[in-house]
N, C-alpha and C positions, 0 to 999 in steps of 0.2 A: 504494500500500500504506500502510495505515497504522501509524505509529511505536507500537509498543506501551507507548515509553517517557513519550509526550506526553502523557498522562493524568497528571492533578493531581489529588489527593483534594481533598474540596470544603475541607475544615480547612487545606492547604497554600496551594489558590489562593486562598483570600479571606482569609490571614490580615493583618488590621488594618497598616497602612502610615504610622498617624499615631491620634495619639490621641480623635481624633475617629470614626473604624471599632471603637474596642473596644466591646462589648458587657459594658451595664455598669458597674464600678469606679470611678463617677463620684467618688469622694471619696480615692484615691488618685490618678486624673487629673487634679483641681485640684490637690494637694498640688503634683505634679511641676511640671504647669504654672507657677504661682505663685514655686514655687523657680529655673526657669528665666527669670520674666519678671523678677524682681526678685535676680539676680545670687548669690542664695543656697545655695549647695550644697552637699550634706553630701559627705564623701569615699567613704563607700558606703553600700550602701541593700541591705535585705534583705525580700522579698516573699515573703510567706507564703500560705500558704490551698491548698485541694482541688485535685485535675485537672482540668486545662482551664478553669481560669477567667480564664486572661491572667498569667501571671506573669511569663516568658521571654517572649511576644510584646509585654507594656508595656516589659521592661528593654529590647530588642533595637528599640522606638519610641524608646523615652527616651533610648538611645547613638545615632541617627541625630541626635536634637535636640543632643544635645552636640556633634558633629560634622560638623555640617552645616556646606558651606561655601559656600553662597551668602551670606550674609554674615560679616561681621568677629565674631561673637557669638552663640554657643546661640541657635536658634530655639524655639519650644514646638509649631511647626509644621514640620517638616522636608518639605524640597521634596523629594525622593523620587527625583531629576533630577541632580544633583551625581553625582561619581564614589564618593565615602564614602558616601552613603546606597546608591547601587546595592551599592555593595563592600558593608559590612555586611547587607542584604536578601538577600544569597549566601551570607553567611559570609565572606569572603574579604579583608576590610581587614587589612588587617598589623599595626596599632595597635587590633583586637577582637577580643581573643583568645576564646572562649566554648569554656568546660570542662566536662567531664562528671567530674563529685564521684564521681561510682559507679561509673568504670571507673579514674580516678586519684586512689585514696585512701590511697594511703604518702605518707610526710613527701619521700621523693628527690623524688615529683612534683611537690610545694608548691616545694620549692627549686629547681628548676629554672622553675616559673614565675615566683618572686621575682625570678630572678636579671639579667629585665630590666627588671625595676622603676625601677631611676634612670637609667636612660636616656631625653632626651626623647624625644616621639612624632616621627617624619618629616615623616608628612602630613597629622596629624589636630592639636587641639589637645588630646584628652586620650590620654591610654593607656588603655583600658577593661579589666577583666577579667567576664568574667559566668561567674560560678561555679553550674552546673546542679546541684541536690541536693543543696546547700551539708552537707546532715544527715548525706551518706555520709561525709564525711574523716574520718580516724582523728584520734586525741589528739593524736598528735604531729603531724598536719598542722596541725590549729589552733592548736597552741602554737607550728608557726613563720610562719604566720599571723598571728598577734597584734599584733607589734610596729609589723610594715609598713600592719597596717589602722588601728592608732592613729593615727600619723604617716606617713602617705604623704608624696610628693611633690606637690607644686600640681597637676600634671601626669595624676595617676591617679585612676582612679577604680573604685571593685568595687562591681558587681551580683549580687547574688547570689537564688538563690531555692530556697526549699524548702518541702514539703509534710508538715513533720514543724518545725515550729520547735521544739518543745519539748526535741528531742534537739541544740539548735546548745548550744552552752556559753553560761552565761550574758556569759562576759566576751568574748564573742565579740559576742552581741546589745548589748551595754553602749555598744561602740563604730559603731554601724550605724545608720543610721535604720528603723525596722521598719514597712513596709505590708502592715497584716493584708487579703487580699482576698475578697471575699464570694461565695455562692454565687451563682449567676446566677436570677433570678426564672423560674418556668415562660412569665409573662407573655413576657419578653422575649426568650427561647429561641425563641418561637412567631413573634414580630415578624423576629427575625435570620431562621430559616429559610423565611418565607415570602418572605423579600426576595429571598435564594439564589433560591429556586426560580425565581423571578420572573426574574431576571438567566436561568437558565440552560433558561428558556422549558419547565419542567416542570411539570405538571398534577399537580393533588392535590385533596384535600377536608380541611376544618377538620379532622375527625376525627381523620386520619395523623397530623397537626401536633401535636394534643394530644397523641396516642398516645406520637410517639418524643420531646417535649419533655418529659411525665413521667419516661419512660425514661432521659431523660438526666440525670435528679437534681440539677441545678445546674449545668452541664459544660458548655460550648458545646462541646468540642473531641469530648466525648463525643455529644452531639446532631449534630452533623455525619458521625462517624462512623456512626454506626444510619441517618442520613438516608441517606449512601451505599449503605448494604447495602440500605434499602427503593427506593432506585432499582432497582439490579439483581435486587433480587430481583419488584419490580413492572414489568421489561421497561421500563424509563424513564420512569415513573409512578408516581402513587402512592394509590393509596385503602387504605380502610381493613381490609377484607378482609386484604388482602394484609400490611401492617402486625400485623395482630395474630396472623398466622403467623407472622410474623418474630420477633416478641416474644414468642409464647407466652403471650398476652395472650387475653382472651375479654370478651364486651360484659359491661358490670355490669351488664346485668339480671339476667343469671343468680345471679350473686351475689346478687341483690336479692331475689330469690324465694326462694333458700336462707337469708334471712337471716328473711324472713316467716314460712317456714314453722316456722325455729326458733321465733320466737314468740311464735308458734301452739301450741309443744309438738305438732305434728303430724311425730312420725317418719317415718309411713311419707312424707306429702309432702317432710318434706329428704331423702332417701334420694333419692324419684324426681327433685327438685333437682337431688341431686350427681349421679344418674344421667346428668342432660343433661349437666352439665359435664363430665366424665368420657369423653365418645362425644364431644366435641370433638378431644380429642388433645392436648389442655394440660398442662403442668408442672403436676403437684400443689401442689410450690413456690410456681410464681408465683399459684396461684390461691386460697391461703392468704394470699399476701399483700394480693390484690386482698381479700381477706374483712376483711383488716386494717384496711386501707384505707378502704372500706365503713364498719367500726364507728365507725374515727376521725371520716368525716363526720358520722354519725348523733352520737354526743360531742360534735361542734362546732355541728349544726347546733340539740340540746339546750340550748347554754350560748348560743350568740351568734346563732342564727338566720341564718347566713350563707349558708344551701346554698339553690339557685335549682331543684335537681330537686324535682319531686313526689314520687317514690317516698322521698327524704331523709327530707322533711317530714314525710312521714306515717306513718315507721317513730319519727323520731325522736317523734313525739306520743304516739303509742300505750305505746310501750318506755319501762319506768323506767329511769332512768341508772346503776342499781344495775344490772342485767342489764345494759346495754349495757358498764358495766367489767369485769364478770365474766365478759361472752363476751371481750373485746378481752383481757385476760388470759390466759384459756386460748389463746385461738389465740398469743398473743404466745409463752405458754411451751412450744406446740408445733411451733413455727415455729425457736425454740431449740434444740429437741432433734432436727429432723426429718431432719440429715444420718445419723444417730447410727439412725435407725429403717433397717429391712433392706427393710420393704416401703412407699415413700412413698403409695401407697394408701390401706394402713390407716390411718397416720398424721392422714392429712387426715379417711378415715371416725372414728378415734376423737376427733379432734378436737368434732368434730359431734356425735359421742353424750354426751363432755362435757360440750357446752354445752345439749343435752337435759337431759341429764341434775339438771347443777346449774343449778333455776329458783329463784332468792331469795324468798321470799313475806313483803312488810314488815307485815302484817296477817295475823293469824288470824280468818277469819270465826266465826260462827256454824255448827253442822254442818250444817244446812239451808241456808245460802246456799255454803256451799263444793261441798255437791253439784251444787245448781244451778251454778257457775261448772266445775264439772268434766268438767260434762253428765250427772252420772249421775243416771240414772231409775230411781230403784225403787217400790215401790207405796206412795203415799202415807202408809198408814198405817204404813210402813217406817221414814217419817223420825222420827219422833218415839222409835222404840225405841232405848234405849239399848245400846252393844255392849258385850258380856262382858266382851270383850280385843280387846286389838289388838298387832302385834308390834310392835317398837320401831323407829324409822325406822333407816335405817341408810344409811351413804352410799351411793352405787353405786359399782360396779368399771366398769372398761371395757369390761365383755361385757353393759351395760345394755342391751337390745334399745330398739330405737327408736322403736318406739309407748309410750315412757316416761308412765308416768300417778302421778299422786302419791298416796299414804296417804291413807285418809280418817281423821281426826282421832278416837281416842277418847272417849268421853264422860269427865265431869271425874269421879275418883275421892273416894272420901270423905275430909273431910279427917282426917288424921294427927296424930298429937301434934307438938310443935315440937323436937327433938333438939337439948338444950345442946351436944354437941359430935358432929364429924363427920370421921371420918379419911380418910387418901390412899385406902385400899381400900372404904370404904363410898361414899367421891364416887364415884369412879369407875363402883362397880356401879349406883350412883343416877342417873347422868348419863344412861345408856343409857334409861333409862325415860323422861324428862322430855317432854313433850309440845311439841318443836320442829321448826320447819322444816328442810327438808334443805340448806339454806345457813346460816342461824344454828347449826343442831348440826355441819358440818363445822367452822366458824370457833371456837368455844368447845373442840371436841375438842383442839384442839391448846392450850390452854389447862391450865396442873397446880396443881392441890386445893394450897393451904395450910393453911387452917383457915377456921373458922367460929364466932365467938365473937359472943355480943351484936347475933345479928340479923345480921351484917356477914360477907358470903363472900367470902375474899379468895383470888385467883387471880394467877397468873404466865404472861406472855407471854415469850416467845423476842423478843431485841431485833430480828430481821431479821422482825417481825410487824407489821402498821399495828395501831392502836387501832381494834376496831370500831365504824362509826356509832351514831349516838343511838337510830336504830331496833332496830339488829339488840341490842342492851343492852335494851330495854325488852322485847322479847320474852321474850329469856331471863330475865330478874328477873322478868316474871309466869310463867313456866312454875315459875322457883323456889318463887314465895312461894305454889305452888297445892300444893305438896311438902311444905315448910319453915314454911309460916307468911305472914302478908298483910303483914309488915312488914319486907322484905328489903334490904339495900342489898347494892354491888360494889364492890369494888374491886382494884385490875387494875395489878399490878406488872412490870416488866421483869426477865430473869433469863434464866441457863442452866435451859431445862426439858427434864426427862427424862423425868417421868413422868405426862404427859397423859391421858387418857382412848385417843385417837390412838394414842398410844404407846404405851400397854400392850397394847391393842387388835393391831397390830402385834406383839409380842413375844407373843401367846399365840399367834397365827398361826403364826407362826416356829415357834417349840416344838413346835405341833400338828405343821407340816409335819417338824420333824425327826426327832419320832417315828415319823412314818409312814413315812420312808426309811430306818429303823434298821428298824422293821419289815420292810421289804418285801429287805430285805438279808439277814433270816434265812434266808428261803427261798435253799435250797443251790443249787438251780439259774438261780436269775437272779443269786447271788453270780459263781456259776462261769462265765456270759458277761463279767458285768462284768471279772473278772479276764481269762479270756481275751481281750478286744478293748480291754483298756484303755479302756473304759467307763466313766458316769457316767451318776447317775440326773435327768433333770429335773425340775423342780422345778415346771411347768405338768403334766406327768406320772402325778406323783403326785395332782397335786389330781385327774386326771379319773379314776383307777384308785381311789380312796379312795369319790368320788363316785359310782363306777359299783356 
């Protein structure tokens, strides 16, 4: 029969035995080395950084090298063989004590572990303590902490380690030597668990490897554990299939093509895109993030040429980096908000119709070549007619349908006189006309009218606003000066603003909407439900009842 208890998770049985097994933390394992070969030791030492990257398994190497006793003096290599290194590799030395911060965080506990402090050790040469989550103890454990970590004994020594250093008290860090530890490279995540696998005569393909070593975001302990569950869950194997069930992961092509067909500006094709994804059975979540993912390589492979796929290369050539920030934005801010949505669905579909929706254009063609780039065909002698009117662009809502096509461009109106002076409510009504793009006229919207003196429009930003590029400024000063006059300048202050074009825009909405639920409240008999069922009216509701 076998012991059900003999089973080792793969993180417990290989964990590192000598500093030459850690994975990693090369520049904290010479530190310690060094300090042990040349007889210099601090009296405690406090290791910082993320889960699973060796904090508690180098303190718990580094107290074997102090007390090892195959020789008269600290090794940097502990023979693994001795009774103190087996005792510590247990837990069980009498002189390593190793505490958990987060389950004994009152000042009684601190003093009670003090209280064998000046006592030598029996059988080791030093007294060690390795304090777990050093960040949990309360105030007054660290302030009777203090004294004993200043001036210990020759005899003692504290390890400690935590995942929050910024919450230990500075006079706490002051007296410690501090090893900040680093996240572990994907590279070498990949190298450690093919090794495992190797040792424990299990079958895989690169694929898996990559899969749960991204998964593990810098963690070896976290990578070993996802390695375990893709054992079991691939019947003690591992490929990639099997892997990206586990993870809720799906191949990046599909991403790939959803990222195409954005654009493309071809709706209905991201639609049938997200369609495939979707008929996988994927976390919407994670398949938002893989889209993240996606744009960052397209950004990287833009600036530094570093990405080895074709499909990279040749979104990034195509794609202005202006679109490629403005989709990674959207998804970034709906990836923020996406706990917070009821249905993760839509969430992901409106994500998509956003980034349809908002396509930057850093040139205004000619109206003849914008149709051609638009595809639209009308009869030639069509092109050259100049139009009436046209309505004013306006941003889109999120009920943008998804074959989104953009405004054909007005012809240039005659020009106007030049208006010596220009108030908050005449910008405002003048803005909406202006002949801009649907990406330069959202970024200026939130932008509020100061004045206009002497050829010079000066505007105010909200300080939580970037400065817009040199392009998206040039558009808008030529839409101006086709308005205003051929000799305009900008200028573009920081400030609390209130009342933006955006803004007001916004607050006549509201208004409209509040009238029309005052309205709809006269009528006696949908008063008389609301009161009887303790009711309220929606506010999606009314717009479709106003609308209807």
């Amino acid at each position: 029969m076998i012991d059900p208890m003999s089973y080792q998770v793969l993180a417990r049985k290989y964990r590192p035995s000598s500093f030459a097994e850690v994975v990693g933390q090369e520049h904290v394992l010479k530190a310690l080395e060094n300090s042990i070969l040349q007889n210099k030791l601090h009296q405690a030492y406090i290791f910082s950084g993320t889960r699973g990257v060796g904090k508690t398994t180098i303190a718990r190497v580094f107290a074997k090298c102090l007390n090892c006793m195959q020789t008269d003096s600290p090794q940097a290599v502990p023979c693994n063989t001795c009774s103190a290194c087996e005792e510590i590799k247990i837990g069980r030395h009498m002189e390593f004590l190793e505490v958990d911060a987060a389950s004994r965080t009152g000042v009684d506990d601190m003093r009670e572990l003090l209280e064998s402090v000046q006592y030598k050790p029996a059988n080791a040469r030093f007294k060690i303590y390795l304090i777990d989550e050093v960040h949990m103890l309360s105030k007054s454990s660290f302030n009777a902490l203090l004294k004993t970590l200043e001036e210990p004994p020759p005899h003692v020594m504290f390890l400690m380690a935590t995942t929050e250093v910024e919450k230990v008290p500075k006079t706490v860090l002051s007296r410690c030597l501090q090893l900040n530890l680093k996240i572990i490279p994907e590279s070498q995540i990949q190298q450690h668990t093919k090794s495992l696998l190797d040792l424990e005569s299990i079958s895989y393909d690169e694929e898996s490897i990559e899969l749960i070593s991204e998964a593990a975001q810098g963690s070896v302990r976290d990578g070993l554990t996802l390695l375990d569950q893709a054992i079991a869950h691939g019947n003690g194997a591992l490929n990639s299939e099997d892997v990206k069930a586990l993870l809720g992961t799906i191949d990046q092509s599909y991403i790939i093509e959803l990222v195409e067909q954005i654009a493309s500006k071809n709706g209905d094709g991201a639609y049938n895109a997200l369609h495939k994804i979707t008929e996988l059975n994927v976390e919407y979540e994670q398949v938002l993030k893989i889209l993240i993912s996606v744009l960052h390589k397209i950004a990287l492979q833009q600036q530094l040429e570093n990405s080895d796929s074709t499909s990279i290369q040749s979104l990034a050539q195509a794609l202005d980096p202006q679109v490629i920030q403005l989709h990674y934005e959207i998804a970034l801010n709906s990836l923020s908000k996406f706990h917070v949505h009821p249905h993760p669905k839509q969430a992901l579909e409106l994500c998509i119709l956003r980034m349809l929706a908002f396509q930057p254009i850093s040139e205004v063609p000619p109206l003849v070549e914008e149709k051609k780039n638009l595809k639209i065909s009308p009869e030639p002698s069509a092109q050259t007619q100049p139009q009436e009117s046209a309505p004013p662009i306006s941003v889109p809502s999120e009920t943008t349908p998804l074959n989104f096509t953009a405004p054909v461009a007005p012809a240039e109106e005659p020009q106007t006189s030049i208006p010596s002076h220009l108030d908050l409510k005449g910008w405002n009504a003048m803005f909406h006309s202006l002949e801009l793009s649907m990406f330069v006229k959202q970024v200026f919207s939130e932008f509020e009218f100061l004045n206009f003196e002497n050829k010079i429009v000066t505007l105010k930003k909200s300080d939580d606003l970037i400065n817009p590029t040199e392009g998206l400024k040039t558009e808008f000063i030529e839409a101006l000066a086709k308005r205003l006059g051929n000799e305009i300048s900008l200028v573009i202050e920081s400030g609390d603003v209130a009342s933006s074009p955006a803004a007001m825009e916004e607050l006549e909405v509201k208004q409209q909407l509040d009238e029309d639920k005052a309205a709809l409240l006269e009528n006696p008999v949908l008063k008389d439900i609301l009161e009887s069922f303790d009711g309220k009216i929606i506010d999606e509701s009314v717009n479709k009842v106003t609308n209807e």
